[in-house]
Structure formats: structure tokens, C-alpha cells
C-alpha positions, 0 to 999 in steps of 0.5 A, a space after each residue: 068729748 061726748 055730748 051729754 043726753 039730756 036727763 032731768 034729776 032724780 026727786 030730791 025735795 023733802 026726802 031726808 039723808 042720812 049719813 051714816 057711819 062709814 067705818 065699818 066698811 074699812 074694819 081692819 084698814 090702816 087709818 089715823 093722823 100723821 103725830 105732826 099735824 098740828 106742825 104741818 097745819 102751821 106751815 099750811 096756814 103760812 103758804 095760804 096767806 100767801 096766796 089770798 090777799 083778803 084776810 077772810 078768804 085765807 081764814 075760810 080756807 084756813 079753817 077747811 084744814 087741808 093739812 088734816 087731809 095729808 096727816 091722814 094719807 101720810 101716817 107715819 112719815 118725817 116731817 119733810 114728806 108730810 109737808 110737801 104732801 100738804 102743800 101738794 094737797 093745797 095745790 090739788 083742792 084749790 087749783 079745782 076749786 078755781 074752776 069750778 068758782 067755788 072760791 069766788 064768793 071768797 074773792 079766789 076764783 073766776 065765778 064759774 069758768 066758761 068751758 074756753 076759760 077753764 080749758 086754757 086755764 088748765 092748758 096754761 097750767 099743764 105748761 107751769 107744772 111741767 116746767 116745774 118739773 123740769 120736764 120742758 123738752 128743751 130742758 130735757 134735751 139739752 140735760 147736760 150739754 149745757 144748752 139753753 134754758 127754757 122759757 119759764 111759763 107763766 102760771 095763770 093763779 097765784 094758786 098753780 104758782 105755788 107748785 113751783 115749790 112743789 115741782 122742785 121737792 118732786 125733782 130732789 127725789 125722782 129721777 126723769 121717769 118717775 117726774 114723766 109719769 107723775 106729770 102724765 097723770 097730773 095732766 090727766 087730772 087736770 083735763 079730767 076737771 075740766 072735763 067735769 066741768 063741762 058736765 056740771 056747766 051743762 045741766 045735764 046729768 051723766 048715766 053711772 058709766 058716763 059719770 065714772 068715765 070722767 070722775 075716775 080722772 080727777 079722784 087725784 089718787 094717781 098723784 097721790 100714790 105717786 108721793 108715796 111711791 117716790 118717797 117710800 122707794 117702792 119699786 116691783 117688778 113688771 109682772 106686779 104691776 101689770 097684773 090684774 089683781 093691782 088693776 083691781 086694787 087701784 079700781 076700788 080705791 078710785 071708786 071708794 074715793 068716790 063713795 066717800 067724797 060724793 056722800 059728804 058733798 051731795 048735801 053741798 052740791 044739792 043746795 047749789 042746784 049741782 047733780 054731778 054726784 053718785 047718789 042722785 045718779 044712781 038713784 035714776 038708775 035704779 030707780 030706788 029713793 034716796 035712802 034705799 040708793 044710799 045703802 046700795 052704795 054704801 053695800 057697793 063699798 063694802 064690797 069693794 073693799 073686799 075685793 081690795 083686800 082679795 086682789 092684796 092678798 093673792 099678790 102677797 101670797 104669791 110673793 111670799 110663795 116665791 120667798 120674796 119677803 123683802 117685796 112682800 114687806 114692800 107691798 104691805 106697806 103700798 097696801 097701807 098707801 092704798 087704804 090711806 086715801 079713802 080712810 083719810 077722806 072719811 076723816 078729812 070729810 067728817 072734821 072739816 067744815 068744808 062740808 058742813 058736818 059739824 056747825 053750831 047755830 047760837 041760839 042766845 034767848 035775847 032777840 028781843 032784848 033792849 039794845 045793849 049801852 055803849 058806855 065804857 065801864 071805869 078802865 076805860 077799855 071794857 064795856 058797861 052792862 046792864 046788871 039784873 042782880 040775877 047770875 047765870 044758871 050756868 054758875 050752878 048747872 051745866 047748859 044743855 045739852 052738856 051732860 048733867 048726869 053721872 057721867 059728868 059734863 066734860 071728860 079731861 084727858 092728860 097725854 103723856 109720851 109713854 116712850 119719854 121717862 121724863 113725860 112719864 114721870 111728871 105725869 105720874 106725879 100729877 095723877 098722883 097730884 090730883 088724888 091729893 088736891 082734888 080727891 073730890 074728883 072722879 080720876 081713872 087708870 093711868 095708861 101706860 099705852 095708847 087707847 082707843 082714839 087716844 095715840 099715846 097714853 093718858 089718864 082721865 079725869 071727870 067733871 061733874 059740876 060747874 064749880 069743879 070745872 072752875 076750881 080744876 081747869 085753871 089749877 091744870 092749866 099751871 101744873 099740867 107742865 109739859 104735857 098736852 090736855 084734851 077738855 071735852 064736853 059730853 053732850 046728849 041728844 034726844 034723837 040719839 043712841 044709847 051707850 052702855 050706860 044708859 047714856 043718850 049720845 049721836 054720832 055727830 054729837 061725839 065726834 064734835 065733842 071731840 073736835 069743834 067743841 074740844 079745848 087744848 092746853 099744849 099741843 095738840 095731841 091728833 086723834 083717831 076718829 075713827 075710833 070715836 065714831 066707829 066704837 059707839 055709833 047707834 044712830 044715824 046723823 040726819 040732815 034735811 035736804 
């Protein structure tokens, strides 16, 4: 490896980074969240408790949500393909983070392997999978002559043995070439990480070529592309694959991936005193503050999107010339693996508190209240509290910054499967329902089709007061059946945009008001957040470096 020049890092202190709204680079690309997320999350939430004996290391892990990652790479597959991409997805994010000691305050990494630690680490890893993938040399060679077994390796985490499921998923649907070319760039990921973390142990900061050289070995999208060339059966001949417009292809997703990833992480790596990231990268080379460096990479994005979308459409153009239209459908759909993996990043990105973007800070008024009685109150189970005679404001008035104006302080959303008669109908019934019961209630179209972030159909009800919330919630929560319901709050900014009503929102804001701050009833129905975020964005979130 080639030892890193010394640089310092570009200033940073005190300049703020925006983060701004990403979606319009991906206009037009195939984007959303696989239906069984929340299935898949269960199962997830399962395998990690087998992993981590500290109760909160599994619920810190947990609540990053990586079965949102593989609900967004895989949006419209069964629920088997979904869940072994999700448990390979959980495989993928920890076994990194175990070199990098980004669990260990948790109590599930090493602190920050040595270089010697981390490469036999990942030595003793490459031999777990590739027995996993039943790809040992003795097992190979001895394939049907009934020779002897090979020694099982031993995994050096509890983390990379659970790929043991993984690798046996892998063998049930690939034959011997496809698991060998998986494993090559499985073992070129994991090299690659170790790699980085030579870079980051170094101190030392790559120029933009050095930095792409070794980060486009550990973006994990050959492994993922790989899932979904295997599952979906893609093959194409030599000539495709080999040309210069798929090289492009796989260049920009690589490179986007990057944009995306490192956008969200600088904040993270800046606090932890890390510069292996993009931003600050560029921000030395083209000698630019971090605003302007910023939009050169979210410019850099647009444009590799369109050179994405220029290779695609030669090679579809090109198979539909030669009539080949069975292949040219095959393609679309390998299009659509391709753009998965930046978009689902984005997603990922903006709804797991992986990287912080949406966290609360309770801000309660009492520091300096009396300490509160430890008594117990009659039933002997619930506490005493010191009574003032005086009730909330909230009985009265929505808090700040819930929104106390027309547009009311939380929306509510009824879903129903428009394809389901018997969903459809008891929906019908209920909107007609609520009319009745409630006609105080600002209730609006009954949908009949998916609309805007909503992925089936539903109709909306508004809730203007405290009292129409206390009255309406727990009458729906008995009579909303078998349907799923969204209760969200709308809150306001001062610093935010302006919709067309004259509404005061940021994006953050409406993002979280349809995620970390929503309520569920039932099931919970997955959203496109892209069409949150994308739709209504006038301002840029800040955060303070």
C-alpha cells in the first residue's frame, strides 16, 4: 500500500453545513421501501439479539433500523429475498464497523484495531466466508467424489459467524461461478476496509484520487448487486457486460454512493476528529469553504446521474435495435438495482439516527423544581405528585411547535388496500362513519390509489384542537378495524420555508413529523420519503460543525 503524504485538514471550525435536499439529483430514479419492512425489521431486531449479550448494545443497534436499508435496495421482491438482503446488510455494516471500534463504546467492537489486529481479523474473516460459501479448495475439489470434508474455520466475531446463514441462503441459489465471483468482491471489501483503516489510523488525509482509489473497494455495492443479479436470474451476454457504457454505469453508482454516504457521515466523523471523508477532501483541493465545496459535490452528483442515465439508455437502445426485447426488460430492471442503492442510501441516511439527523432534546421547564416525592399514591404501584391546582396548557392548546393554526396539529391518515374489497369497504364505511360521528372534523377525499408518500390508498382527517384529538384517537383506535393509521404531528419552524398556504415548515421538520414523531395504529404502512422531502423543501437543514 502506498504510504500516505502528510497533509493537515482543511478549516472547519465554526463554518456551518447545510444539508441540503438530495432528491432532485435522483428525479426520475426508482426509489421507496420494500411493503414488508416492517416484517423484515422483526426478524432483524431478532438475529441481533443474538448477537450482542448487552441489552443496550442490541437496542443502540436495533434502533439504526438496517432492515430499512435492504427495504429500500429491494423494493419489490418476496419476502425471503428481502430478509436474507437484510441480514447480509447486518453483516456488511457491523463487520466494518468492528474495525473501525465504532461499536466498542457499546461494548461490540475492539476500540480501534491496530493495523495487525484489524488485518488478521479480516484475514480470519475471508476463510469464514469462503468456507460459507462452500467455496474451500478441498470442498471444491473433491465436489462429488465423496472426499473429505474441510476443516470449518473458525469466525473471529460473533458478528462475521452469522454469515454462516447468509453463505448457505447464497449456496441454494447460485451455482459454483456465481458464489466465486461473489466471494472475489466480498474479499476485495473486506481488504478494502482495512485498507481505510490504515488511512484514518494514519491521521493523514488522502488527495481526491488516493481517497477514491481505496473507497471505491468498500462502498459494498458489488455485494449487493450481486444479491440482486443472482436472485432476479440476470444474465447478458459478454459484450454488455464488458462495455464501456456498464463500466460508467457502475462508476457513478460507486461514486454517488460516496456523495451520499460521506454527506451524512461528516458531521459524525468531524466530531470524532476523522477527515477520510469526500467533503473536507475536496475542500483542500479546490481550495473552496465548505459551502461552495458542498455544492461542487452535490453538482458532481447531478452529474453522474446523467451520465448514468446516458450509458443506460445506449445499451437499452441498442438491445431494442437488435430486437432483443426479453433483454431489454431484463436491463430495466438491473437499471433499477443500480439506482436502488444511492436512493435507498439517501433514505436509510436521512431516517436512521445512525447519523443523527433526527434527534430531539427535551427541553422541560423544571431544572430548577423541588425534588419530586417518592411516596406511593393509594394502589400502591403509581407515584404521588405534588398537585398545583393548575392543569397544563396543553388541555387547552396544542404545544410548540405543534401547529395551532388552520392547518391543524396533527393530520390523520386511514390506509387501506385498494386491491382488498374486503379493506376497501370497511373503509368506505368508516369515512362515511366519521362524517356522521364527527362532523365537526375536517375529513378529506377517499382515495382509491396511492398518493404522494402514501403507497396504497387513504383518506385524511385533520385535528385542530387538543379536545378533537382526545375525543377522535381513542374512538379510532376501537373502530379503525383492520386497517393501519398514521397520526402525525405538523409542527413549524421559524427559520423554515413557506408552503402554499402560508405555512411555515423545514425539511427536517417534515420529514420527522412523518417518521420519529409519528404515531401507528396497526401495521405500519412504509413511506416514501422521498416524496416528503422532495415535494415541499424550501430550506436547507443547518447543522452546526
Amino acid at each position: 500500500m502506498a504510504v500516505p503524504s502528510p497533509q493537515s485538514p482543511a478549516p472547519l471550525s465554526g463554518q456551518k453545513f447545510h444539508i441540503p435536499n438530495l432528491w432532485p439529483a435522483f428525479a426520475g430514479w426508482k426509489h421507496g421501501v420494500n411493503p414488508l419492512h416492517g416484517r423484515v425489521k422483526l426478524a432483524v431486531d431478532a438475529r441481533l439479539e443474538g448477537l450482542f449479550e448487552d441489552p443496550r448494545v442490541v437496542e443502540k443497534v436495533k434502533a439504526v433500523d438496517i432492515g430499512l436499508f435492504a427495504a429500500g435496495v429491494l423494493v419489490d421482491v418476496p419476502y425471503d429475498i428481502l430478509e436474507t438482503m437484510a441480514f447480509y446488510s447486518i453483516w456488511l455494516v457491523l463487520w466494518d464497523d468492528y474495525i473501525d471500534g465504532e461499536d466498542a463504546d457499546a461494548g461490540g467492537g475492539n476500540g480501534g484495531e491496530t493495523t495487525d489486529l484489524a488485518a488478521e481479523y479480516c484475514r480470519r474473516s475471508v476463510a469464514f466466508v469462503k468456507h460459507s460459501l462452500q467455496l474451500d479448495e478441498r470442498k471444491v475439489s473433491d465436489e462429488g467424489l465423496g472426499g473429505q470434508q474441510a476443516v470449518v474455520p473458525e469466525a473471529p466475531t460473533k458478528v462475521c459467524e452469522s454469515f454462516a446463514d447468509v453463505g448457505r441462503r447464497f449456496v441454494e441459489v447460485c451455482d459454483l461461478a456465481a458464489r466465486r465471483e461473489m466471494f472475489g468482491h466480498l474479499k476485495e471489501y473486506m481488504e478494502g476496509c482495512v485498507v481505510e483503516h490504515r488511512w484514518k489510523s494514519s491521521g493523514k488525509i488522502p488527495n481526491v484520487e488516493e481517497y477514491y482509489a481505496f473507497r471505491l473497494k468498500v462502498t459494498s455495492v458489488d455485494v449487493m448487486l450481486d444479491l440482486c443479479r443472482v436472485t432476479n436470474g440476470f444474465v447478458f451476454p459478454k459484450e454488455i457486460l464488458d462495455s464501456e457504457e456498464v463500466a460508467i454505469m457502475h462508476l457513478t453508482i460507486n461514486k454517488l454512493f460516496i456523495a451520499v454516504n460521506d454527506i451524512f457521515s461528516l458531521k459524525k466523523e468531524l466530531k470524532v476528529g476523522e477527515f477520510g471523508n469526500l467533503i473536507p477532501i475536496k475542500m483542500r483541493a479546490l481550495n473552496m469553504d465548505l459551502a461552495t465545496t458542498l455544492e461542487s459535490v452535490v453538482q458532481d452528483m447531478h452529474n453522474l446521474v446523467q451520465d448514468f442515465d446516458r450509458s443506460a439508455s445506449t445499451i437499452r437502445k441498442q438491445l431494442m435495435l437488435g430486437e432483443q426485447h426479453g433483454l431489454a426488460e431484463q436491463f430495466d430492471r438491473v437499471v433499477g438495482a443500480y439506482q436502488s442503492i444511492p436512493t435507498s442510501t439517501l433514505g436509510f441516511s436521512i431516517q436512521s439516527p445512525r447519523y443523527g439527523m433526527l434527534k430531539d432534546k427535551l427541553e422541560d421547564g423544571y431544572e430548577n423544581a423541588p425534588p419530586l416525592p417518592h411516596e406511593k399514591a393509594e394502589d400502591g404501584k403509581s407515584f404521588q405528585n405534588k398537585q398545583t391546582g393548575v392543569l397544563s396548557k396543553t388541555y387547552e392548546k396544542f404545544p410548540t411547535p405543534l401547529d395551532n393554526s388552520r392547518r391543524g396539529g396533527f393530520d390523520v391518515h386511514v390506509y387501506h388496500y385498494q386491491d382488498n374489497a374486503a379493506q376497501t369497504e370497511y373503509a368506505r364505511a368508516l369515512w362515511q362513519r366519521i362524517r356522521h360521528e364527527f362532523p365537526e372534523l375536517r375529513i378529506y377525499t377517499f382515495w382509491d390509489k396511492p398518493l404522494g408518500p402514501h403507497p396504497i390508498a387513504m383518506f385524511e382527517v385533520n385535528l385542530l384542537s387538543p379536545a378533537q384529538f382526545g375525543a377522535f384517537i381513542p374512538w379510532l383506535a376501537i373502530w379503525r378495524g383492520p386497517l393501519s393509521v398514521l397520526v402525525h404531528p405538523n409542527t413549524t419552524t421559524a427559520d423554515g420555508g413557506v408552503d402554499e398556504n402560508g405555512v411555515k415548515f423545514d425539511g427536517e421538520s417534515e420529514l420527522r413529523d412523518h417518521t420519529q414523531r409519528a404515531i401507528w395504529m396497526g401495521e405500519r404502512v412504509p413511506l416514501d420519503v422521498g416524496r416528503i422531502w422532495g415535494a415541499k423543501v424550501k430550506a436547507q437543514t443547518q447543522t452546526q460543525t
